[in-house]
C-alpha positions as CSV (number, residue, x, y, z in Angstrom):
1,X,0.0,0.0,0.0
2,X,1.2,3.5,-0.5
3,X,2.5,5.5,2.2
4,X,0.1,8.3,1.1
5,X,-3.0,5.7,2.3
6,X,-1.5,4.1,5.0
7,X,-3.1,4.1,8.1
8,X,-0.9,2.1,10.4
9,X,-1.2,3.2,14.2
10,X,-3.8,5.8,13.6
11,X,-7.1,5.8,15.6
12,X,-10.8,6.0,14.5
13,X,-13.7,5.8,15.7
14,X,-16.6,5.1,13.2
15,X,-20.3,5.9,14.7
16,X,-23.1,3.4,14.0
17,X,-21.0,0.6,12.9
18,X,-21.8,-2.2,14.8
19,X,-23.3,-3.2,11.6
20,X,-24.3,-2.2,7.9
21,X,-22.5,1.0,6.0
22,X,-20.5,1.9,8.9
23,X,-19.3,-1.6,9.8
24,X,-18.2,-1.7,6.0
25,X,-16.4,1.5,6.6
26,X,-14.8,0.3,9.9
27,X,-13.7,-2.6,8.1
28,X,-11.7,-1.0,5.1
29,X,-10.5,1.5,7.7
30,X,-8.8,-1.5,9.5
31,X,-7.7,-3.1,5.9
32,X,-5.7,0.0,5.5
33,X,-4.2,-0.3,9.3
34,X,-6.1,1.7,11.2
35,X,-7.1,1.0,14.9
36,X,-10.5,0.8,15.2
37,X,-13.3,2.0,17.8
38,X,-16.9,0.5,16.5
39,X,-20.0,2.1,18.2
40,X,-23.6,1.5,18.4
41,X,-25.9,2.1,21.1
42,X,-26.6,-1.5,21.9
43,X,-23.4,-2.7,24.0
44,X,-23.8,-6.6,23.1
45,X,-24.0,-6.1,19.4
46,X,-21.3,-3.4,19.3
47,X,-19.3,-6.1,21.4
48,X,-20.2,-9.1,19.4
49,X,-19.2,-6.9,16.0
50,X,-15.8,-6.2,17.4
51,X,-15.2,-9.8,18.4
52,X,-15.7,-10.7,14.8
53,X,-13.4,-7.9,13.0
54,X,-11.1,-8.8,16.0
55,X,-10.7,-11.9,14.0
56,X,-9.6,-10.6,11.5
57,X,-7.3,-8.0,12.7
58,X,-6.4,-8.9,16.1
59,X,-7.6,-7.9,19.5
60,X,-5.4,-5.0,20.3
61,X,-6.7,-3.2,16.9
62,X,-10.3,-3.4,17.0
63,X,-12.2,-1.7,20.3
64,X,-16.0,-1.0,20.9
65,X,-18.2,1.7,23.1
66,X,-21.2,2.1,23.2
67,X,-23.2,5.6,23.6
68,X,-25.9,7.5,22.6
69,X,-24.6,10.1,19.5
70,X,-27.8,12.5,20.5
71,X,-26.9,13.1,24.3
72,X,-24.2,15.8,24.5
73,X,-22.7,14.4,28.1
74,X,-22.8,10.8,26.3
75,X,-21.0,11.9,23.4
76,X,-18.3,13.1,25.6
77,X,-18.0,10.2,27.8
78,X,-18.2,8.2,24.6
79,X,-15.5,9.7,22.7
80,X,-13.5,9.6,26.4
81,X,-14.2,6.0,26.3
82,X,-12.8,5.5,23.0
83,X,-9.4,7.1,23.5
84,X,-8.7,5.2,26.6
85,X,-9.2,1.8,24.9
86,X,-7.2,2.8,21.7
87,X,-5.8,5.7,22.1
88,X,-6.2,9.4,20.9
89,X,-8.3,9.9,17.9
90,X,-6.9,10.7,14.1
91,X,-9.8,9.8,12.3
92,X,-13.7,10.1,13.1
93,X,-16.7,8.7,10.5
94,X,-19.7,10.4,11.9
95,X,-21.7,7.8,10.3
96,X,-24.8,7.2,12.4
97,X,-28.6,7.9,10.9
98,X,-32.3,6.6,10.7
99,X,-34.8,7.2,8.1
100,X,-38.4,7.9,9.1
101,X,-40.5,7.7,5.7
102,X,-43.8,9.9,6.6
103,X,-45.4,12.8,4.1
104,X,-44.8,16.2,5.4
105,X,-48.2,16.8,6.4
106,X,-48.3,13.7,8.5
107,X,-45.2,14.1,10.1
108,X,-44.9,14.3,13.5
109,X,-42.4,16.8,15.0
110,X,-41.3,14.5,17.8
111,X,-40.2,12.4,14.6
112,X,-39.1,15.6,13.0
113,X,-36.8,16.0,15.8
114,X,-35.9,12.5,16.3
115,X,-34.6,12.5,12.8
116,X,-32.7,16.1,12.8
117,X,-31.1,14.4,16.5
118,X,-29.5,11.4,15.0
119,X,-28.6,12.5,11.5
120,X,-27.2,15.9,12.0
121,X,-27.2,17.1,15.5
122,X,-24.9,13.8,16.4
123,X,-22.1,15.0,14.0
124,X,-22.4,18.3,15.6
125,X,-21.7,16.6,19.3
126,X,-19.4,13.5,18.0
127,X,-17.3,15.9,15.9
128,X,-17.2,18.8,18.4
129,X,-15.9,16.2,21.0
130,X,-13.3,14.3,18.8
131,X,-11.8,17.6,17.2
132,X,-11.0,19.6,20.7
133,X,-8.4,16.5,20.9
134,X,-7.2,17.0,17.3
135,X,-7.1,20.7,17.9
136,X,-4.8,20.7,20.5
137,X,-2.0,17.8,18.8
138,X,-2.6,19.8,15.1
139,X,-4.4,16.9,13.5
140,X,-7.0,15.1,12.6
141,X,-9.4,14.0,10.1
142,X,-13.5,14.2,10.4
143,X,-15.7,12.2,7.6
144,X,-19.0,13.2,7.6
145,X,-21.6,10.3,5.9
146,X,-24.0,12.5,3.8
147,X,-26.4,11.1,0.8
148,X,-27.5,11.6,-2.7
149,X,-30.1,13.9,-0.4
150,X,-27.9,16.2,0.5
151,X,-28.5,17.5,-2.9
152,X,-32.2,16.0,-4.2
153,X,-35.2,15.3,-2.4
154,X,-37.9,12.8,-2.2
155,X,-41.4,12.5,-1.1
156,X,-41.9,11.3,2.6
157,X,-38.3,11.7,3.6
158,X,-38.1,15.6,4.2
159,X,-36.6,15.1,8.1
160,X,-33.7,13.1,6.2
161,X,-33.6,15.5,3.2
162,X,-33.2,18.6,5.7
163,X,-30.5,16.7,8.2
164,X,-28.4,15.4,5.5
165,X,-28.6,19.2,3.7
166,X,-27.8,20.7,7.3
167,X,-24.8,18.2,7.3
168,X,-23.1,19.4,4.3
169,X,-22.9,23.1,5.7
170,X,-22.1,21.7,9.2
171,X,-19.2,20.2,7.0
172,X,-18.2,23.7,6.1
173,X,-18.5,25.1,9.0
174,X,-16.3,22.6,11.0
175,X,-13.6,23.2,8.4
176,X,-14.0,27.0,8.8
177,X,-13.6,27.0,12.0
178,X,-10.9,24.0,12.5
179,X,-8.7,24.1,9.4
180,X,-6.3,26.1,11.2
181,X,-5.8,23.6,14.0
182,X,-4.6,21.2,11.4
183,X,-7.9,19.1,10.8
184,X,-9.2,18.1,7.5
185,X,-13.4,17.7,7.6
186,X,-15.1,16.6,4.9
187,X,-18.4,14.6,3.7
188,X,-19.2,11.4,1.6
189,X,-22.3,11.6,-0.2
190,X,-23.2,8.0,-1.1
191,X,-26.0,7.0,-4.1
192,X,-28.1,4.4,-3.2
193,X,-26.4,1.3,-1.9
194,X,-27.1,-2.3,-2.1
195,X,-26.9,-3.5,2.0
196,X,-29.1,-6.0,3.4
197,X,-31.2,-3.1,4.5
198,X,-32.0,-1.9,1.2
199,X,-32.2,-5.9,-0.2
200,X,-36.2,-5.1,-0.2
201,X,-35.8,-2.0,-2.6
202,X,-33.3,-4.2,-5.0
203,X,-36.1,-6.5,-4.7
204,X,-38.7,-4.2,-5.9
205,X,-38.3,-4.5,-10.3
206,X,-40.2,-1.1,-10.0
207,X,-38.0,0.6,-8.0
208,X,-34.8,-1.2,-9.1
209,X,-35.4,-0.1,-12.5
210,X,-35.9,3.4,-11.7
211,X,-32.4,3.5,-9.6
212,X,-30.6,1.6,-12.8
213,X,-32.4,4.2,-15.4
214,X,-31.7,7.4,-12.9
215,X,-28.0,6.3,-12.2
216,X,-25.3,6.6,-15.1
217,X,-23.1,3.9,-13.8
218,X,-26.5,1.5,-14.2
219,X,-25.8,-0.4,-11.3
220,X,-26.4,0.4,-6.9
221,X,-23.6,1.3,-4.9
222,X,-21.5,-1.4,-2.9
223,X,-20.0,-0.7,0.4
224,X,-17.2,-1.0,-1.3
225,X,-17.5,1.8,-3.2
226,X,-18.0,3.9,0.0
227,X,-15.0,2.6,1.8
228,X,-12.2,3.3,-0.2
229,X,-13.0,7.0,-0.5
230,X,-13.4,7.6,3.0
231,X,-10.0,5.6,3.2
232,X,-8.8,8.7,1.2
233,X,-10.0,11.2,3.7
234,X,-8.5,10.0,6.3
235,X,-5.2,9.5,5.0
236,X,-2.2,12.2,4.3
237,X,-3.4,12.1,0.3
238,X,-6.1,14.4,1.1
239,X,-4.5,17.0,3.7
240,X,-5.1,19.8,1.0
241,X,-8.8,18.9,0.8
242,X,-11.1,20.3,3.3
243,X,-15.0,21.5,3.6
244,X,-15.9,19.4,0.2
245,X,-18.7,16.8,0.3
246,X,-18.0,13.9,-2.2
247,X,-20.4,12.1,-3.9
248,X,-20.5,8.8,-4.7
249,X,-23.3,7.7,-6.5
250,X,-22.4,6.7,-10.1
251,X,-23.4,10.0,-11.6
252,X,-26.9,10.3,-9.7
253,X,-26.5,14.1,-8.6
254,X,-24.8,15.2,-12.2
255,X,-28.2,14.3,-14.3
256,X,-32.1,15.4,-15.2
């Protein structure tokens, strides 16, 4: 591997990766050397997916915690917890979200809330946490997970729409405010991704077609495809790059 993408004996914790996109992440994070801190807010399946990348990667690399993102005084204790089991943090993937399909009109504002909580106010609290650290050593990377919505809406998910927007400029802002201090923060904006969550919608020859015909590339996203960017912004190859969201959805965002 090249030096530029090496991640040997740096640190990151990876939020809402006890399974799906973010334990995809985790994992090509680890492939590239990193230490890794998973995190969900069920202990025993944040525990049971760290014994099983432990397997792969030892267990002095691969850690787990367990918090909730939305509580400011758990995110702090959280990200605490994470440096004392694996040391000070290089790299954070503020990856943790929910969907909440509703119409507008039918939407209730506790859901509303939920929603704008988990998807944007998280990164606000993870980050915030993680980067005094960085701040004060001169370095540090922050990924923030966007989505094709960051840029394009869709009926019935306007909480997610507006969170993932708000997460784009809270990417802009970090970087305003932290670029000095030596951090790079930046967002991934994946297309839509074949997971086991999203097995149903591949399933659906109505809506499969419509992602195929609205996508250039005429095929979903893997995890994959996710992991080896973020690989990128966390390593020394993109130390120049800073405030950009990148999308990664096989031309989705560039087309009528």
């Amino acid at each position: 591997m090249s030096a530029l993408f090496d991640l040997t004996g740096r640190t990151a914790l990876v939020t809402g990766s006890s399974r799906g996109i973010g334990n995809a992440l985790a994992r090509g994070l680890a492939a590239a050397g990193a230490t890794i801190v998973l995190h969900g807010r069920d202990p025993e399946r944040a525990e049971a997916a760290r014994r099983e990348l432990a397997s792969e990667h030892g267990e002095d690399r691969i850690h787990a915690v367990a918090f909730d993102v939305t509580d400011p005084e758990g995110a702090a204790a959280g990200v605490a917890e994470a440096e004392a089991k694996a040391g000070t943090l290089r790299i954070l993937v503020n990856n943790a979200g929910i969907q909440h399909r509703v119409p507008l009109f039918d939407l209730d504002p506790a859901d509303w809330d939920r929603v704008i909580r988990t998807d944007l106010t998280s990164a606000f609290l993870v980050g915030r946490e993680a980067a005094r650290g960085m701040a004060e050593r001169g370095a540090g990377k922050i990924i923030n997970i966007c989505s094709v919505q960051t840029d394009l809406a869709r009926p019935s998910i306007g909480a997610y729409t507006s969170a993932k927007g708000g997460l784009r400029n809270l990417t802009r802002a970090m970087a305003a405010e932290w670029a000095a201090s030596g951090l790079q923060i930046n967002g991934i904006a994946p297309g839509y991704i074949h997971t086991e969550m999203t097995q149903n919608l591949v399933d659906d020859p109505e809506f499969n077609s419509w992602i195929l015909g609205r996508t250039p590339a005429r095929r979903w996203g893997t995890v994959e495809d996710i992991a080896g960017p973020v690989v990128w912004l966390s390593s020394d190859a993109s130390d120049f790059v800073n405030g950009q969201t990148i999308f990664v959805d096989g031309g989705m965002t560039v087309v009528v």
